[in-house]
N, C-alpha and C positions, 0 to 999 in steps of 0.2 A: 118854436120849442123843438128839442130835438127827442129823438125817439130812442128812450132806455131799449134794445135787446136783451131780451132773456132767454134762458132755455129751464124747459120745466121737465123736471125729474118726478116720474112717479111710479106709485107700485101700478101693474099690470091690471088688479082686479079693483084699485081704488080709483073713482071718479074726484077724490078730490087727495087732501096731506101733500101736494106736492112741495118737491123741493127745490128751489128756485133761482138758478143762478145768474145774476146779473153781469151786463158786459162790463161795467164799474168794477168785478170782484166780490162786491159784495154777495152773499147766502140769505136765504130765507127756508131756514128749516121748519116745518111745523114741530109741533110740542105732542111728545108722545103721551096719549091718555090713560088711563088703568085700564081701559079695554085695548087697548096696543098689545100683541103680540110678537108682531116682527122682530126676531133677532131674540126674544125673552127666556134669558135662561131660568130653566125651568128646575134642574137641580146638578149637582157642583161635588164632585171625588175628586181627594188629592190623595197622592201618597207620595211619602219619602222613602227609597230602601238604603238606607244606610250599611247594610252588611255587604262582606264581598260578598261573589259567589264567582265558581270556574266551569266552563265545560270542555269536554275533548270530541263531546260528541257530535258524529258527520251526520246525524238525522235530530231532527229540529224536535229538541224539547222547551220546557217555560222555562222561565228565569225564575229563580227561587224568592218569593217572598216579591212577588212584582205583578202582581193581579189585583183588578177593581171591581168586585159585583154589587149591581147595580140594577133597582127596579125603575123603567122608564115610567114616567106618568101619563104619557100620552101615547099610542101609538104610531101617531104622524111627527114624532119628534127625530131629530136630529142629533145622531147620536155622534160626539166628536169623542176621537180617545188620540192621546200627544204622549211622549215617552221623548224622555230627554235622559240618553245613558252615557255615561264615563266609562268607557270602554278600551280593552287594551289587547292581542293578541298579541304568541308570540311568530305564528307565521305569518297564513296567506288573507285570509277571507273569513269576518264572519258576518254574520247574514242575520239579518232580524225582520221577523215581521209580527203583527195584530194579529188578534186572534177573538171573536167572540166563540168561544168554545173551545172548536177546534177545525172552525172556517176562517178561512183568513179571509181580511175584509177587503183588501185592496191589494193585487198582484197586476204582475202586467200583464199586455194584451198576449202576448208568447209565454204559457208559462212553461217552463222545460226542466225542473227540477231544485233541488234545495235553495240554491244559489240564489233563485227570485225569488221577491217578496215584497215588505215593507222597502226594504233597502239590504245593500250590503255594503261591506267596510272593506276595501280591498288596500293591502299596504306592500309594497315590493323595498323597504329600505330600513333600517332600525330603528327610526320613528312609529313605532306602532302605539299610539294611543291617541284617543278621539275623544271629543263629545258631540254623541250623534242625537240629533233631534228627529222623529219620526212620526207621522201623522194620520191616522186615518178615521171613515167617518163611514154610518150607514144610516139608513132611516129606520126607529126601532120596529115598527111590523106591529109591535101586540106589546103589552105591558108585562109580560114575563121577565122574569128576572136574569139576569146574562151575565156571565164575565167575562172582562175582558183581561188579556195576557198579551206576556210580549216573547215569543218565542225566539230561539236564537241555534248557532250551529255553527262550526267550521268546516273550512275543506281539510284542516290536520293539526294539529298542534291544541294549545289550551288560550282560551278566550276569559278574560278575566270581567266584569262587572263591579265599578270601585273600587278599583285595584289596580297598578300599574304593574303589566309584567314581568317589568326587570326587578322587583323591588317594594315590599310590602309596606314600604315609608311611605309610598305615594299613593293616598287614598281619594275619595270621590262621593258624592251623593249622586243617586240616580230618581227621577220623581215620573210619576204614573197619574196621568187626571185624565178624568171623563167628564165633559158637559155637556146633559141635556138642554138644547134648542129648540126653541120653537122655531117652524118654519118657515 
């Protein structure tokens, strides 16, 4: 009789729940129980900003009507915030990033000024419009209540927000969630 290979997947602090993958293909996932935590979202913000909004401005303010506050229930949770915006300028660069407050939660390792962030949108041709997805996450610390924002800015010119540049015909939804994670 020949001998199945497997390899066992498991969590680091669990002596057993492995996941078990066979050289066949087959899985053998255990069954999550109501004491299961891992991965459990714990509580769920969405928003839609249906309105436009524009800025000219080169220092980074919110985005109008595009903020989520939210009391974590845990302090060891996992705080993810996603922003998916229709976005249009009509020069060079705009720049968005998260904000619980007025910390941004994820910049790069070099930060050197407006420019870095969450992301930036840089366009050199008359195709100036996007839909930019943007993601960032913290662990919430304490169960205080926070909100979170999606701040924004160009290097010159006007940045629209569901709204297409050239032309107020061509409009956009833009959505804002946060879900707390268990860890």
């Amino acid at each position: 009789m020949a001998t199945l290979n497997t390899t066992n997947i498991k969590h680091a602090s669990s002596g057993s729940n492995n996941i078990v993958l066979a050289a066949n293909g087959s899985v053998n996932i255990p069954t999550l129980t109501s004491n299961s935590t891992l991965g459990l979202v714990r509580q769920h913000k969405i928003l839609s900003k249906t309105t436009k909004s524009s800025t000219t401005s080169t220092t980074p303010g919110i985005i109008p009507d595009f903020s989520i506050t939210i009391t974590p229930t845990a302090s060891d949770s996992i705080m993810v915030i996603e922003a998916n915006m229709y976005l249009s300028i009509t020069t060079h660069v705009i720049s968005t990033r998260i904000t619980n407050g007025s910390t941004i939660l994820i910049q790069p390792a070099q930060y050197d000024g407006y420019d870095d962030g969450s992301s930036s949108y840089y366009v050199s041709n008359e195709d100036r419009m996007t839909q930019q997805h943007i993601t960032a996450f913290e662990t919430a610390g304490n169960t205080n209540a926070r909100t979170y924002s999606v701040y924004w800015r160009v290097s010159s010119g006007t940045a629209w927000i569901n709204r297409y540049r050239a032309s107020d015909s061509y409009n956009g939804v833009s959505i804002l969630r946060v879900t707390e994670v268990a860890p």
